[in-house]
C-alpha positions in Angstrom: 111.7 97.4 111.5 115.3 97.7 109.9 117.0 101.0 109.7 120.0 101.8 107.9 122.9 104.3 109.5 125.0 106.1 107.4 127.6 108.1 109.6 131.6 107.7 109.0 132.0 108.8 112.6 132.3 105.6 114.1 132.1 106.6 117.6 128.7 108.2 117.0 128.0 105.1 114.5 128.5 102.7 117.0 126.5 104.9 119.9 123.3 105.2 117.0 123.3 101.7 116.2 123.1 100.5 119.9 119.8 103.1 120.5 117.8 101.3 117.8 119.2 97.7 119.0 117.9 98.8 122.5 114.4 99.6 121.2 114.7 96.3 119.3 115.2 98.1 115.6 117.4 96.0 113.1 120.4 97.8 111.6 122.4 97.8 108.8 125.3 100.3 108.8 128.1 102.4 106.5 130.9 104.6 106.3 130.7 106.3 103.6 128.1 107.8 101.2 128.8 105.4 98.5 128.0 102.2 100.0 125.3 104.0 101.9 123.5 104.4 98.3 124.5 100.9 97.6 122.8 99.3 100.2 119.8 101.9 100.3 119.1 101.3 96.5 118.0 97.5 98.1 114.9 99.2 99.2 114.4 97.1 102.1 115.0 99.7 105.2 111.8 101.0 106.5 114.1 104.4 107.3 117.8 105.7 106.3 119.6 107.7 109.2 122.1 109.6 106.9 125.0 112.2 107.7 125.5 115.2 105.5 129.3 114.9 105.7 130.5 111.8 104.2 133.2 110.6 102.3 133.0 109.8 98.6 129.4 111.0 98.4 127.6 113.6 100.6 124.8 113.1 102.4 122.6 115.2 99.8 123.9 113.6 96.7 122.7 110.2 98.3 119.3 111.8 99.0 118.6 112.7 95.9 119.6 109.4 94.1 117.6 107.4 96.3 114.5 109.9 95.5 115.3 110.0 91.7 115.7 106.5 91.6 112.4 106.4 92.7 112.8 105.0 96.7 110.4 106.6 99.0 112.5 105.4 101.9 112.1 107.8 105.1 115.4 109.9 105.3 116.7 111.8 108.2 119.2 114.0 107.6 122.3 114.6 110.4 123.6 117.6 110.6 126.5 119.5 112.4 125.7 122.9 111.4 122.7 124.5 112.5 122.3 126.2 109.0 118.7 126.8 107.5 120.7 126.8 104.6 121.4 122.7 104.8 118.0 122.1 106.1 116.7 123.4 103.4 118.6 122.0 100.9 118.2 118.3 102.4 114.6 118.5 102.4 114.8 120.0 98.8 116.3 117.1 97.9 114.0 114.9 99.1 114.9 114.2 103.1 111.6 114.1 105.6 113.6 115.4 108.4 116.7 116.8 110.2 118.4 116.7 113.5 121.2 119.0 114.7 124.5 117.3 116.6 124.5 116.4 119.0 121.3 115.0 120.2 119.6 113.6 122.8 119.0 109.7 122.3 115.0 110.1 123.5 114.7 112.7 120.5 116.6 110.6 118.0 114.5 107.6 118.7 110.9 110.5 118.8 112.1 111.1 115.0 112.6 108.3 114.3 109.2 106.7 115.2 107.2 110.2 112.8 109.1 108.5 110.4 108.0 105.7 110.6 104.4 106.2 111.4 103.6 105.7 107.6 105.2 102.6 107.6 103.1 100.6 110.3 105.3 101.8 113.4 102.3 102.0 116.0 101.7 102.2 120.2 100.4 99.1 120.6 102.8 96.8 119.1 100.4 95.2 116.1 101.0 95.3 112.4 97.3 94.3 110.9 96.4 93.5 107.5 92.9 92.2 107.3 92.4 89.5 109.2 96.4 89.0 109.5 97.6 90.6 112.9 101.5 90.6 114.1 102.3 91.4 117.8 105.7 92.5 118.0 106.5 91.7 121.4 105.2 88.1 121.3 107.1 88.1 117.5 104.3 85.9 116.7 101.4 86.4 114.3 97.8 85.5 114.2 95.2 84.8 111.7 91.3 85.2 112.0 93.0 85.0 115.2 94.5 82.1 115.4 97.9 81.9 116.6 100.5 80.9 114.0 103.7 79.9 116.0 106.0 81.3 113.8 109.9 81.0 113.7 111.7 84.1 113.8 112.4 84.2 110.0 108.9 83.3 109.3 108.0 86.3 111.5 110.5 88.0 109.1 108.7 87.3 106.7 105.7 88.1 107.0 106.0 91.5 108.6 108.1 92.6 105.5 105.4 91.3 103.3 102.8 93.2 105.5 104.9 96.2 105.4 104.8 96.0 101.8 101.2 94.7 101.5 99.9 94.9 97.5 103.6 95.6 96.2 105.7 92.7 95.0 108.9 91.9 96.6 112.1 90.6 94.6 113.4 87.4 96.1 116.6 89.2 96.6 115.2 91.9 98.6 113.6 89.5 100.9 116.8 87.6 101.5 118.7 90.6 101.9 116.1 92.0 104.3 115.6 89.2 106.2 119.2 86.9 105.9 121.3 89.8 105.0 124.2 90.9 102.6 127.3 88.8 103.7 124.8 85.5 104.5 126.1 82.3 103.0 122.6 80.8 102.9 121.3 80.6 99.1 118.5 82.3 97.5 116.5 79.4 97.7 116.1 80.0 101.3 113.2 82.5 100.5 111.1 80.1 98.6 111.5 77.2 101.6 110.3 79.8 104.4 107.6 81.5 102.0 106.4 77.7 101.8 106.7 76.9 105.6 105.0 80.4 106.4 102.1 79.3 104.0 101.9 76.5 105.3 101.2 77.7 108.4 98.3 80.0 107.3 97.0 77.6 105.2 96.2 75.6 108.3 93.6 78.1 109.4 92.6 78.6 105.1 95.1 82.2 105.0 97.9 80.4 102.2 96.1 82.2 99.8 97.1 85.9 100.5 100.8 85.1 99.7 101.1 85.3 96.1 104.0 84.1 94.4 105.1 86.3 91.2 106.1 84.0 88.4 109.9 84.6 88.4 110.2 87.2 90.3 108.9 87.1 93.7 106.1 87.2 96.3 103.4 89.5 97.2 101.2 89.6 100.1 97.4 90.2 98.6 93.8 89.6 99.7 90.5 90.0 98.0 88.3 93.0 99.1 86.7 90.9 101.6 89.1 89.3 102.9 91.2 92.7 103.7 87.7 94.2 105.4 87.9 91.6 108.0 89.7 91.8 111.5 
């Protein structure tokens, strides 16, 4: 899972950001509400932490870019007023939830997993797609469970696909999900670990459910039957 902070405190930036690398979240972080839009209009966070009060854009103007723009990105508003008045307006705007400074790191991390609920996030530590099964704390997969010995990019990979399952995903997306913005690596990189993860499905007959879009990107897809199986 990779989570992006907006909060120009840095203090409180810094202190979020280690929380989420504890419970083993990625992070991408800003300072200011401008490159916060930047980066969320990637659409490759599986949740946005974002302050109210930010330089060059407010929290609020971000919000409801990101929702006009069409990105369904979970956003939790922070807030240092306790002011129906901004709760209100933030969800208006298209935010899922809120949470009042300061806060207690158990409850940020308790929002932060209702959030992501709809995204995968589960107890037991699997992402499934038919007969496709991660286990997050082996970061290995399996198929018609077989094990699949994956790298850590390849298990990159494939849980953003998963995550993303029926949807195509740009090739920059990918890299920027997975390599990040200020990576020297090429773009290329996506379509030499998209063939080394298919490869490695493909040796228990699973290549098929990556699906590469013409010119554009990849998509993770199954038929009807093989999605039914587990």
């Amino acid at each position: 899972m990779k989570i992006l902070i907006v909060e120009d405190e840095k203090a409180l930036l810094e202190g979020i950001a280690h929380i989420l690398y504890e419970e083993k979240y990625y992070v991408d972080t800003a300072m200011n509400g401008f490159d916060g839009l930047l980066l969320a209009k990637q659409n490759i966070y599986d949740a946005i932490i974002l302050d109210i009060m930010l330089p060059e854009l407010d929290g609020f103007s971000v919000c409801k870019s990101l929702r006009e723009n069409s990105i369904k990105t979970p956003i939790l508003l922070l807030t240092a007023k306790d002011s129906v008045e901004d709760r209100v307006k933030g969800l208006d705007f298209g935010a899922d939830d809120y949470l009042i400074k300061p806060f207690a790191a158990p409850e940020l991390l308790a929002r932060i997993r209702v959030l992501l609920r709809g995204k995968g996030d589960n107890h037991e530590n699997e992402l499934i797609y038919g007969p496709i099964k991660l286990n997050e704390q082996e970061r290995d997969g399996y198929i018609y469970n077989q094990k699949l010995q994956l790298t850590i990019k390849e298990y990159l990979l494939l849980e953003f696909l998963i995550r993303n399952k029926e949807q195509i995903l740009l090739r920059d997306q990918i890299f920027n999900r997975i390599w990040g913005f200020s990576s020297d690596t090429g773009l290329n990189v996506v379509d030499v670990y998209v063939h080394h993860l298919r490869k490695k499905m493909g040796t228990f007959h699973g290549d098929h459910f990556i699906k590469t879009v013409r010119g554009i990107g990849f998509m993770l897809k199954g038929d009807d039957e093989d999605v039914q199986k587990n």
